[in-house]
C-alpha positions as CSV (number, residue, x, y, z in Angstrom):
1,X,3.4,31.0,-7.2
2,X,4.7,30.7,-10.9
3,X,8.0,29.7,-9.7
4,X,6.9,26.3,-8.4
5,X,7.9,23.9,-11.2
6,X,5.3,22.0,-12.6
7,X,5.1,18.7,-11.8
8,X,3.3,15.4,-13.7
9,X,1.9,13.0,-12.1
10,X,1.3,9.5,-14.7
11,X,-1.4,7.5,-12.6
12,X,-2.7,3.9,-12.2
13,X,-6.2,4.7,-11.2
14,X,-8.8,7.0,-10.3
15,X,-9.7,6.4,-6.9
16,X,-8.3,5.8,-3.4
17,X,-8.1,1.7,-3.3
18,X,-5.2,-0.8,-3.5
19,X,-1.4,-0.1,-1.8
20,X,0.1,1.7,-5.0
21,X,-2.7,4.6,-5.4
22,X,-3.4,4.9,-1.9
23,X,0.5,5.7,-1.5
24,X,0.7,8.4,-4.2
25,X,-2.9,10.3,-2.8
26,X,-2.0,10.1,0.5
27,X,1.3,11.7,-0.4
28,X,-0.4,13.8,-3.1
29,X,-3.1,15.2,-0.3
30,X,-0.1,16.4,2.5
31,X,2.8,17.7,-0.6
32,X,4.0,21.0,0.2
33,X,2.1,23.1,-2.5
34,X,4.4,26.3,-2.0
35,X,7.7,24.0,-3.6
36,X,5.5,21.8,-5.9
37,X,2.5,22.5,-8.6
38,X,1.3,19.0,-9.1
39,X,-0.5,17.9,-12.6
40,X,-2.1,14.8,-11.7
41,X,-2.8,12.4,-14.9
42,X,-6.0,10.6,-14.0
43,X,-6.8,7.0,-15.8
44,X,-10.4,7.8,-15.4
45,X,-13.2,8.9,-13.4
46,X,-13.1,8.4,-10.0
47,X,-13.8,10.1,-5.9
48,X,-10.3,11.3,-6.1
49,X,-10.3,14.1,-8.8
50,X,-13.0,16.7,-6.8
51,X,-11.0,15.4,-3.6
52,X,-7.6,16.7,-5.2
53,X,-9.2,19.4,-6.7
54,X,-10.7,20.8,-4.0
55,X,-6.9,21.2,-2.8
56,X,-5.9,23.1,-5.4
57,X,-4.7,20.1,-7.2
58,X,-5.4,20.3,-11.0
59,X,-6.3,16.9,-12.5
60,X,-7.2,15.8,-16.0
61,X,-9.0,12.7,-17.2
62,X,-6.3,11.2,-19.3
63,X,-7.0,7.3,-19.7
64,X,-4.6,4.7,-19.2
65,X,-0.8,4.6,-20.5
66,X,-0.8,3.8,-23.9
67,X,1.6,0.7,-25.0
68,X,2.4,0.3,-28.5
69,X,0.1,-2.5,-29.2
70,X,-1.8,-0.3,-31.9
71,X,0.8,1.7,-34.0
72,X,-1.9,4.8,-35.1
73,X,-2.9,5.2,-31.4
74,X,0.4,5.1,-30.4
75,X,1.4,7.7,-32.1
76,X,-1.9,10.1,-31.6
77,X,-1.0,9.4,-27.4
78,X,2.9,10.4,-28.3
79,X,2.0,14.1,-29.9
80,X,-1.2,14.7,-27.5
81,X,1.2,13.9,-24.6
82,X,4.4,16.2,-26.3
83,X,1.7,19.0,-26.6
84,X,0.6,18.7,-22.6
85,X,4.0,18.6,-21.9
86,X,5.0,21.6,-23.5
87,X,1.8,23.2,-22.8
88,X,2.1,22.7,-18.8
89,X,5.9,23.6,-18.7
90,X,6.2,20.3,-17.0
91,X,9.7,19.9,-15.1
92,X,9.3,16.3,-14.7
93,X,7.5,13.2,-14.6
94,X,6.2,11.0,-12.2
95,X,5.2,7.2,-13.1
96,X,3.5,5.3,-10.4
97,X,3.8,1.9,-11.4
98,X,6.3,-0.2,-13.6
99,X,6.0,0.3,-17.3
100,X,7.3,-0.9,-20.8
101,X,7.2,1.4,-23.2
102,X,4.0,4.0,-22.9
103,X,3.9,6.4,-25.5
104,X,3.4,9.4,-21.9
105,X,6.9,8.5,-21.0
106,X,8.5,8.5,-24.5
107,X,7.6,11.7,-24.9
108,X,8.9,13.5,-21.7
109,X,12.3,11.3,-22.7
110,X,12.5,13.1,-25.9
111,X,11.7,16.2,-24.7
112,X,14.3,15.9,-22.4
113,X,12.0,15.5,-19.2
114,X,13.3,13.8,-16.3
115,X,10.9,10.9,-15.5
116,X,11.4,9.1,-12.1
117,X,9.2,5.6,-11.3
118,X,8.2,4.5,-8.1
119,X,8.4,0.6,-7.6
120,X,5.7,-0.2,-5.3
121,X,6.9,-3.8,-6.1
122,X,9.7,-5.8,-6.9
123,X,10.6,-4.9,-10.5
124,X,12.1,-7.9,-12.7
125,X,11.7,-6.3,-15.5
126,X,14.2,-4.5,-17.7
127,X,11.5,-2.6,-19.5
128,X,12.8,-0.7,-23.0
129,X,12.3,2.6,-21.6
130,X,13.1,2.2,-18.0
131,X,16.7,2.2,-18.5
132,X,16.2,5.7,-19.1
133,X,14.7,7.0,-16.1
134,X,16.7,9.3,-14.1
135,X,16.1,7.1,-10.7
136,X,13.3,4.9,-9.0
137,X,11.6,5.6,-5.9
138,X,11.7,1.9,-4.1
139,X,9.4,1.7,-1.0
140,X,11.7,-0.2,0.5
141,X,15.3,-1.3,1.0
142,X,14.2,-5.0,0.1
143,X,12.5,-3.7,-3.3
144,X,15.7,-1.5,-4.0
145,X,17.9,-4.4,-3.6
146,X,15.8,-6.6,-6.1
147,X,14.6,-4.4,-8.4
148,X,16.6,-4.3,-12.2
149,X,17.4,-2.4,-14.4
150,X,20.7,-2.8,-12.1
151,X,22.2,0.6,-13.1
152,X,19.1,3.0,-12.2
153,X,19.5,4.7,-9.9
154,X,17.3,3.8,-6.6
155,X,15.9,5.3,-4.0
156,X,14.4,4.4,-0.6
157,X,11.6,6.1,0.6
158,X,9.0,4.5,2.6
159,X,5.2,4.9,2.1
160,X,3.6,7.5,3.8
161,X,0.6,7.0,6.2
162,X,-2.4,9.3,6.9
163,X,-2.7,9.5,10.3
164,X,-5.6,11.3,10.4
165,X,-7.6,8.7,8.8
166,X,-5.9,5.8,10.5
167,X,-5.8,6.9,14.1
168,X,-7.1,5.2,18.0
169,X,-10.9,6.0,17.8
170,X,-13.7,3.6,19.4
171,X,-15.9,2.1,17.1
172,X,-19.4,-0.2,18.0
173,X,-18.4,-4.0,17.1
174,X,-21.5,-4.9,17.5
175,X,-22.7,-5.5,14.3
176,X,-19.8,-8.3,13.5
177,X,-21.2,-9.9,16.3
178,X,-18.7,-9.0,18.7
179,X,-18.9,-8.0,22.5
180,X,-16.3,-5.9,24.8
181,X,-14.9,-8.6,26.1
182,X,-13.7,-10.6,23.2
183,X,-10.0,-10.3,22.4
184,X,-10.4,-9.8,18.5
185,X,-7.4,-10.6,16.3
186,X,-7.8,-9.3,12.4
187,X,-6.8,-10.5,9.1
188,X,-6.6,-7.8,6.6
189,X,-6.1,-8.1,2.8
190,X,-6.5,-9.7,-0.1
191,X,-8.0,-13.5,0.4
192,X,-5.1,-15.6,-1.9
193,X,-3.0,-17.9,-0.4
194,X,0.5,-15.5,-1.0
195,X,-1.3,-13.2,1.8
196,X,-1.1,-16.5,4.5
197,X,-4.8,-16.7,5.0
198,X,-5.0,-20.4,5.6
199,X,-1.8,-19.6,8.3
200,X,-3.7,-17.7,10.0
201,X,-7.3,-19.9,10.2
202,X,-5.0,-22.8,11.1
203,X,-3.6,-20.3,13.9
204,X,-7.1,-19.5,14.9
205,X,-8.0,-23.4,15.0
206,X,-5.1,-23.4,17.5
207,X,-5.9,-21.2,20.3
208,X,-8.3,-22.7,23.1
209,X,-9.7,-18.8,24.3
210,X,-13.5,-19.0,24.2
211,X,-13.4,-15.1,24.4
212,X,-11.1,-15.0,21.4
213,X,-12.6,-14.1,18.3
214,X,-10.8,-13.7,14.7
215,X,-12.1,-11.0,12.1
216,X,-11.3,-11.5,8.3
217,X,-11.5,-8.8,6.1
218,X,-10.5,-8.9,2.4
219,X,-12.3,-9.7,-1.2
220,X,-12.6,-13.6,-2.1
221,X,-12.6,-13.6,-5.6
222,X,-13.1,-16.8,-8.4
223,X,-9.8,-18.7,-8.2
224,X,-10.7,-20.1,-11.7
225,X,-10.4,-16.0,-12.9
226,X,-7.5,-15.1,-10.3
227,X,-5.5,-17.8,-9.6
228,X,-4.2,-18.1,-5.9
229,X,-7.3,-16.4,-4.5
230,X,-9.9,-18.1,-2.4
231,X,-13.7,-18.1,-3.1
232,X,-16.6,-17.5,-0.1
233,X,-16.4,-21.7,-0.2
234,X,-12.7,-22.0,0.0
235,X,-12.7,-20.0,3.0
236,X,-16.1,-22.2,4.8
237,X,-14.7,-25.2,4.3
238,X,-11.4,-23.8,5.8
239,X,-13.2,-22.4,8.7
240,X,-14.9,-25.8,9.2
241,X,-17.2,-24.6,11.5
242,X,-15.2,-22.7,13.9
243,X,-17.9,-19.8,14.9
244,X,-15.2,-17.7,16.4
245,X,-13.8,-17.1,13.1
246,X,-16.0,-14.1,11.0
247,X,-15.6,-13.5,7.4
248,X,-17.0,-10.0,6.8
249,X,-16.0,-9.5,3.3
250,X,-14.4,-6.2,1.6
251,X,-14.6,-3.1,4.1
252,X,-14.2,0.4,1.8
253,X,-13.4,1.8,5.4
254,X,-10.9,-0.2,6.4
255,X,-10.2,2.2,9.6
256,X,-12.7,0.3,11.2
257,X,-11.8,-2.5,11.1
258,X,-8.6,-1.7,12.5
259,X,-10.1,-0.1,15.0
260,X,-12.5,-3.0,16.2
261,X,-9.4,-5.6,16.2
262,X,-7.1,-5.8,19.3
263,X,-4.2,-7.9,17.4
264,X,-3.4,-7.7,13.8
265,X,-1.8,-10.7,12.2
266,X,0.2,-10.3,9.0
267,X,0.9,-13.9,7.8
268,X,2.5,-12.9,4.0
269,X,3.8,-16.1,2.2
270,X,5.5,-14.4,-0.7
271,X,8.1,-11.4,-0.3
272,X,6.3,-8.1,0.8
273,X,7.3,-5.4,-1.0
274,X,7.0,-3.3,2.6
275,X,3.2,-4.3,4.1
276,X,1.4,-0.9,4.1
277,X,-1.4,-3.3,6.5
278,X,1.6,-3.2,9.1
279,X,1.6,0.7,8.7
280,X,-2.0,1.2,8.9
281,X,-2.2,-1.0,12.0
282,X,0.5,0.9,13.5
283,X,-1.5,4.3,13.3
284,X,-4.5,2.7,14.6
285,X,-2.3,2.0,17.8
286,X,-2.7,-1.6,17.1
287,X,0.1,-4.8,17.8
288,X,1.3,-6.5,14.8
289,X,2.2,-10.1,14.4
290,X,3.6,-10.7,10.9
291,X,5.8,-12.8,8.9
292,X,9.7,-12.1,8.0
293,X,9.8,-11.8,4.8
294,X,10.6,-8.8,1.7
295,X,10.2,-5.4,3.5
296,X,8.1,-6.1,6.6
297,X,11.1,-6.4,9.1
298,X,11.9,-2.6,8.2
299,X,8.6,-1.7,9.6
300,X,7.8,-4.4,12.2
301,X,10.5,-3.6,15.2
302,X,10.6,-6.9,17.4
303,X,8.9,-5.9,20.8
304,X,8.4,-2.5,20.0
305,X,5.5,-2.5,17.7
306,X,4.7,-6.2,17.3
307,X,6.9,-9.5,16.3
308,X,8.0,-11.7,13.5
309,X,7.6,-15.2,12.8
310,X,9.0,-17.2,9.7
311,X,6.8,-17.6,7.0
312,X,4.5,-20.8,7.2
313,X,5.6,-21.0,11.0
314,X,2.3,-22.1,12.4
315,X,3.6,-23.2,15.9
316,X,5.5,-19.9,16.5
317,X,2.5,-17.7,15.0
318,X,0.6,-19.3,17.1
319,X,2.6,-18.7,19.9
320,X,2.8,-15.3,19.6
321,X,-0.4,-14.4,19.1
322,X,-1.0,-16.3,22.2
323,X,0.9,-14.2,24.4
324,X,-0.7,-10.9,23.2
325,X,-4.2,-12.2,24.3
326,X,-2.8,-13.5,27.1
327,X,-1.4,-10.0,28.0
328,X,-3.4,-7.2,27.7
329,X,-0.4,-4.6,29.0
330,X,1.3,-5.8,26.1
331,X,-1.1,-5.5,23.7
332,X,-1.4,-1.7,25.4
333,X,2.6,-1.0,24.9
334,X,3.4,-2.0,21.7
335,X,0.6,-0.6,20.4
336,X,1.0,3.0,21.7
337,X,5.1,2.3,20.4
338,X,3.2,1.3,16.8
339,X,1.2,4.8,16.8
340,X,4.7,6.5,18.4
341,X,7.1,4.7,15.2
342,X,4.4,5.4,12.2
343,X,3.9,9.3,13.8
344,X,7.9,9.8,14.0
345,X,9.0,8.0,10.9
346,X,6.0,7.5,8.4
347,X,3.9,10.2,8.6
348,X,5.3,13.5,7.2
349,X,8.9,11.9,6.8
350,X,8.2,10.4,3.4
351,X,6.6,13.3,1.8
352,X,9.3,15.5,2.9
353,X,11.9,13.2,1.1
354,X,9.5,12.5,-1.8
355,X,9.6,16.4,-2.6
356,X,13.0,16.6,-2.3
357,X,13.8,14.0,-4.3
358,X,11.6,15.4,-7.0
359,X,13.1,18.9,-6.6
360,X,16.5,17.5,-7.1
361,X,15.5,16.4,-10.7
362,X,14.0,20.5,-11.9
């Protein structure tokens, strides 16, 4: 197996949570070890080091990218990483989130390492060593199209989505206080106001159905600390009383909660770099309703795996939404074409071209 190049692998956390990490271990977990020998460059302790390494994955506890805000640590980070890098034999270097100037990357630079960075965002900034980068992996068209430095060179490839984890299995409801009849529409993310959770409480306020019930799922956290976000209060006083509407507060296994929904609804305000919620949805066989905006129209097909409103489009969300409790065949059918589109086109698809592309660069 020696002639696998060695690959690095610069990381942003330690454990299987948020869109950017749970991209790069889902990919990490199904990459073709027979064309790839993956060094993975943890930022600290965390479940997904005896996970990987149970693989055959070979991790190390590294700490987070050092900027040069202190010159003497700087410069300790820039020869500890030269010597790992020459040590491992690395062929090149993968950065999983936007950087300016860590000491990791200036070192595989000088030593001549290619270093490719994947832009789980929009990137806006020009960054000093970004402009050397041999290309970025964009998860989208959208992000490539926005993304500077203008003259890297981009890349589309879509994130990947474990369909064995996120897959059609029957869970008991029962302890969100909801019965088989209910027609259960989900909410899924982060409780700000860029996500569109007031859009869709206003939506909820809206429908008449006494057996329609709407599920919210997401972390409320201080707005005085985050700005944008919504606390546990926020989110009463927006609910005014409705007791259709359920806040059940951060789920770790979010599969579930997929699974116990019949509709999700993707309200984004601001411009989605793709919506990996759409994705997950999708391999839980479940219709989406979500907002046109950034990348979601490359994932949300109209009437084949849910439908698109306009952003802030409260008569039209509503609308729609309507129709798919109103309509349980079509709830059924665009569903099983959501599972169909993810299984075809983000499952294995992804990984393939994020190995090639890496390949290219040995």
């Amino acid at each position: 197996m020696s002639h696998r190049p060695r690959i690095c692998f610069l990381t942003g956390s330690a454990a299987d949570w948020g869109g950017a990490s749970r991209v790069l271990y889902t990919t990490l977990r199904n990459i073709d070890l027979t064309r790839i020998d993956p060094l993975i460059l943890l930022s600290g302790t965390g479940s997904i080091q005896d996970e990987l390494e149970a693989k055959g994955i070979h991790c190390q506890i590294w700490g987070p990218p050092t900027e040069p805000a202190d010159k003497v640590a700087y410069l300790k980070a820039l020869f500890r990483t030269f010597y790992l890098l020459r040590r491992e034999r690395i062929a090149v270097m993968h950065v999983n989130h936007r950087f300016w100037r860590p000491a990791e990357v200036l070192a595989a630079l000088l030593l001549k390492i290619p270093v490719i960075v994947h832009f789980h965002v929009v990137n806006r900034q020009e960054g000093t060593l970004m402009r050397y980068c041999r290309a970025a992996i964009c998860v989208s068209r959208f992000v490539a199209n926005h993304s500077l430095p203008s003259a890297l060179h981009k890349e589309v490839i879509y994130n990947p989505v474990d369909c064995m984890r996120f897959a059609p299995r029957t869970y008991s409801r029962a302890k969100w206080g909801l019965e088989p009849h209910h027609v259960v529409i989900g909410f899924i993310g982060q409780i700000r106001d860029i996500k569109g959770v007031e859009d869709f409480i206003a939506m909820a306020h809206r429908l008449p159905q006494a057996h329609a019930r709407f599920l919210i799922a997401g972390e409320c956290r201080d707005p005085t600390r985050y700005p944008g976000s919504f606390s546990i209060e926020d989110l009463r006083k927006m609910i005014s009383g409705d007791a259709r509407i359920r806040y059940i507060g951060y789920v770790a296994d979010v599969e579930e909660v997929y699974n116990s929904v019949d509709i999700v609804v993707a309200p984004s305000r601001w411009q989605e770099p793709l919506g990996l919620i759409n994705l997950e949805a999708g391999a839980c066989g479940k219709p989406v309703v979500a907002t046109r905006v950034g990348g979601i129209p490359e994932v949300i097909r109209e009437g084949v795996n849910g439908f698109l409103v306009d952003s802030q489009d409260i008569e039209s969300l509503t609308a729609r939404v309507n129709q798919l409790v109103e309509d349980p065949e079509l709830r059924q059918r665009l569903g099983k074409g959501a599972r169909e589109l993810v299984e075809n086109d983000f499952k294995q698809r992804p990984i393939h071209a994020f190995e090639s592309l890496l390949l290219r660069y040995v």
